[in-house]
KOLSE-714703 format. One record per residue (C-alpha): x, y, z. Coordinates in steps of 0.02 Angstrom, whole numbers, plus 50000, padded with zeros to 5 digits. Layout:
# KOLSE-714703
XYZ;...
# end
This chain:
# KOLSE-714703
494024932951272;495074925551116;493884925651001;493204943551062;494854949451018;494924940550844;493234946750806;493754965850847;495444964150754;494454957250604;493154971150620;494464984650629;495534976650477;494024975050376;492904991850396;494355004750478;494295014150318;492675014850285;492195020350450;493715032350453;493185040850292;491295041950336;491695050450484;492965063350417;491555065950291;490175071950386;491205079450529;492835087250424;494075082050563;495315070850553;495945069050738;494005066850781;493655052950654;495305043250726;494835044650897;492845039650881;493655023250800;494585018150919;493525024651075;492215009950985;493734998550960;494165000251166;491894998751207;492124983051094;493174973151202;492814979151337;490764972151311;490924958351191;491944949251302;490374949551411;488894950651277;489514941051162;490094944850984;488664953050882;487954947850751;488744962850639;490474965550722;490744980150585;489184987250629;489104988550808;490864997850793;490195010050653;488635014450765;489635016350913;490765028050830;489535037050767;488645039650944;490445045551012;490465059450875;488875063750897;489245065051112;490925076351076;490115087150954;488775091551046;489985097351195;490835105551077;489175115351010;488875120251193;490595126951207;490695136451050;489355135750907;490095131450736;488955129050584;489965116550525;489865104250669;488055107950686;488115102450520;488945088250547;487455083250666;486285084050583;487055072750430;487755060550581;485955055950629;485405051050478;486375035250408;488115035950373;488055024750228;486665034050127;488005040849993;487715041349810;488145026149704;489365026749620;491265028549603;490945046649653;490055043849831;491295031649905;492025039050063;493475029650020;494025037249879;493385054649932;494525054550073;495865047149967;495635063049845;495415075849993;497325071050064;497855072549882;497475090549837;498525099449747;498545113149875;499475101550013;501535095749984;501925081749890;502465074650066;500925080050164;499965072350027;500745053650049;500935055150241;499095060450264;498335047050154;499545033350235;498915039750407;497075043750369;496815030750213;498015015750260;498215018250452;499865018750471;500545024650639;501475041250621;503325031150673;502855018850550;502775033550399;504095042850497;505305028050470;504645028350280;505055045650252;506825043450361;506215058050479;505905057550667;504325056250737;503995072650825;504585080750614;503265069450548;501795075450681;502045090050631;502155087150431;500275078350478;499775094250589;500155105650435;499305096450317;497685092050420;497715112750460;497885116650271;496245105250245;495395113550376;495725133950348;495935130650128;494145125050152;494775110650064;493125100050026;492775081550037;492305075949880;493215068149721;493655083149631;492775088849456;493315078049291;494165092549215;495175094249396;495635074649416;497245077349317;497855088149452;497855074049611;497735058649489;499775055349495;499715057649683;498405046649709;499325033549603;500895035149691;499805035749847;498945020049827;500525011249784;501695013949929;500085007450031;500194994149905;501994991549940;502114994250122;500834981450154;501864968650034;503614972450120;502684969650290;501784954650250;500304963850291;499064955650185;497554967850242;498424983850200;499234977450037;497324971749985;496584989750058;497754998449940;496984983749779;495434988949828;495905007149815;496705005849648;494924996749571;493965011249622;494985025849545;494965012449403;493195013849402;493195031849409;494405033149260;494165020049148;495105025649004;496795030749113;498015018249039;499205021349198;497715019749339;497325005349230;499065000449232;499375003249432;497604991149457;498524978549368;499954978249460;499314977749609;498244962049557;499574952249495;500794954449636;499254952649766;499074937749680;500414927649744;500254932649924;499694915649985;501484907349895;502574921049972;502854911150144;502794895150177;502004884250309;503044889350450;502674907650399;504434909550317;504634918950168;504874909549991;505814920149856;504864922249695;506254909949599;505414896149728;503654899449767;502344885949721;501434893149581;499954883349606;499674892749760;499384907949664;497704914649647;497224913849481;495754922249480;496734937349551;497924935149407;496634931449280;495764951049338;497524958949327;497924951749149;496104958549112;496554978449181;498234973549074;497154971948938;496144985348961;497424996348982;498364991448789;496684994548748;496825014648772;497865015748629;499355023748729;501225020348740;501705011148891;501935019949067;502715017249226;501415008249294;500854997649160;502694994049137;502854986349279;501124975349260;501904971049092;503314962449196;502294955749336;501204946749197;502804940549125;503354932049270;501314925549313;501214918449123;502924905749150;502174890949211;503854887649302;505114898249367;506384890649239;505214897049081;505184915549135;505504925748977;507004936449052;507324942648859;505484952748893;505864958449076;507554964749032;506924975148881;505434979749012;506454986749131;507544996548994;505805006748959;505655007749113;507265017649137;506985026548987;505375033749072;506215036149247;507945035449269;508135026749437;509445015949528;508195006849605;507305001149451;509225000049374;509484985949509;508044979449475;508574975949278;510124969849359;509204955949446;508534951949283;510154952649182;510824939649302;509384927849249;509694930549072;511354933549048;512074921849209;512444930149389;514334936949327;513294949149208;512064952249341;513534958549467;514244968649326;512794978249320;512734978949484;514334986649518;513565000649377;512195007649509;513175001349691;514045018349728;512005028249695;511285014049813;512615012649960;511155017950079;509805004850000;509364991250128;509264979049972;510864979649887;511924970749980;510374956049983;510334957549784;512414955049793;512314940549892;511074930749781;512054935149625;513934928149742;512794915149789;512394908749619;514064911049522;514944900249665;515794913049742;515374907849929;516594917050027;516094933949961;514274930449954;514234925250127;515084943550172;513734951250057;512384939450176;512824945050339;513044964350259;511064959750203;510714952550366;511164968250467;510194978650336;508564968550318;507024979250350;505854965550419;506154950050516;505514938550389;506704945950282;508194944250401;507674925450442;507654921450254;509544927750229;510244920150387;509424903550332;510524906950133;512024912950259;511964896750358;511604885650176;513364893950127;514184893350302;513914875250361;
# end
């Protein structure tokens, strides 16, 4: 029965998407696509506990989904005719997989494009792709987005009916039309990117890596998709340091560098490359690569070059001014300049941040290393009550119990 399960959860994790954006492909709902999925997911354990594990985990749970479709659209044909749907049966029995090569005939990135039209909200567009493309549970996106649940449903509902009544088709769009959905898509991609990495959820965060290579591949010459791919591979890269062997997390300053993959890190300095390459001044993105191949080039966490971050982060602000990314620069002010100048700038962005979970974290480390316990361990148990994950809360009651005992 174990291994049943592990072999399901592995299928899922590995070919959700896939078999997710096939299905919305050939049947143009959303709801249906979800539901097929997981009717396959429930058949799954309920017979490979019995039959055994098959041989193809991924493809037993794409052909059953398919074969679910297929049964609910053909009640729905006897019910009420639609040429779409018959439509949709007719593509269904032939093989789901049969797409073009290319970029341009990956469901993946079709569906990725479709919840990025222009035509839906800015909003709609990132809560539909983190539901549809990264399969996140509406109350996970509806704590994102700081709404309630039942608000976010219906911010989904709205946006899966302006897909269906815009006839708003599944495809990547046109070259000349890319322009339109590209900076959604990027911004798309990474808050996958960076949900997965706050959650420790190593299969999302690599969903959203995969994601950013094959808009990469579809726009070569983008310095900023270029940019975003290179991120994302050089902070995916040190996913195996980031806890340790108790599962604990292990701050960046500490992490055993040798337990970075370097092959990961070796791509993302490549997309770096390639993205200098285009000839155009730096942007957000490839900003922040810049600084995440910074701190992957310093063999040891003592030879990071700080100067470089710094003066990073200052084009970074000078591109988007943001207290986030200004508390960010603070962080690395404190490393160059010592933690006093870190807290001074700081105190520059605390009153635009009083809401941000990580401020009070950021305070503490900076209390913590200028030797000022008493107030850093206020700061820690401020952090503590604020921390977002568990993993997060266990590593600052371990620093509040270092300072405490």
């Amino acid at each position: 029965m174990t291994d049943a399960r592990a072999a399901v959860a592995g299928a899922v994790a590995a070919e959700r998407l896939r078999i997710v954006a096939a299905l919305i492909r050939v049947t143009g709902d959303f709801d249906l696509a979800e539901d097929c999925l997981q009717d396959a997911v429930e058949r799954a354990l309920e017979r490979w506990p019995l039959d055994g594990v098959p041989d193809n985990p991924s493809a037993w749970l794409t052909t059953t989904a398919r074969r679910r479709a297929v049964d609910v659209l053909r009640r729905r044909q006897t019910e009420r005719a639609k040429l779409r749907e018959a439509q949709a049966l007719a593509e269904l029995a032939r093989d789901l997989t049969g797409d073009e090569p290319g970029p341009y005939g990956d469901d993946r990135l079709k569906l990725l494009f479709t919840c990025c039209h222009p035509a839906l909200p800015m909003a709609g567009r990132v809560a539909l792709t983190l539901k549809s493309v990264a399969g996140l549970s509406t109350r996970q996106i509806a704590r994102a987005f700081l709404v309630s649940e039942a608000t976010m449903g219906q911010r989904l509902l709205r946006a899966k009916n302006k897909i269906e009544h815009a006839g708003i088709g599944f495809r990547v769009p046109e070259s000349h039309r890319l322009a339109a959905r590209t900076d959604a898509v990027l911004a798309v991609v990474y808050l996958i990117f960076t949900e997965g990495y706050a959650a420790l959820d190593d299969d999302l965060a690599a969903e959203a890596v995969q994601l950013s290579g094959l808009v990469a591949r579809l726009l070569p010459e983008d310095d900023e998709v270029l940019g975003l791919h290179a991120l994302l591979l050089l902070q995916h890269a040190r996913r195996a340091a980031r806890t340790d062997a108790a599962g604990e997390l292990v701050t960046l300053e500490e992490q055993d560098r040798g337990r970075w993959d370097h092959d990961r890190v070796e791509a993302g300095r490549t997309a770096l490359a390639a993205a200098r390459g285009t000839g155009h001044p730096p942007g957000y993105y490839r900003l922040q690569a810049e600084i995440a191949a910074l701190h992957t080039s310093a063999a040891r966490a003592g030879d990071t070059d700080w100067v470089r971050i710094v003066a990073a982060y200052d084009a970074l602000l000078t591109l988007r001014s943001s207290p986030v990314i200004a508390l960010n620069r603070a962080v690395a002010v404190g490393f160059r300049d010592g933690p006093e100048a870190g807290l001074t700038a700081v105190g520059a962005v605390a009153a635009e941040l009083a809401e941000y979970p990580l401020l009070p974290a950021v305070r503490a480390d900076l209390l913590r290393r200028a030797g000022r316990r008493r107030e850093a361990a206020a700061a820690y148990r401020d952090a503590v009550a604020a921390a977002r994950t568990e993993p997060e809360r266990r590593l600052l009651e371990r620093r509040l119990r270092e300072l405490t005992t």
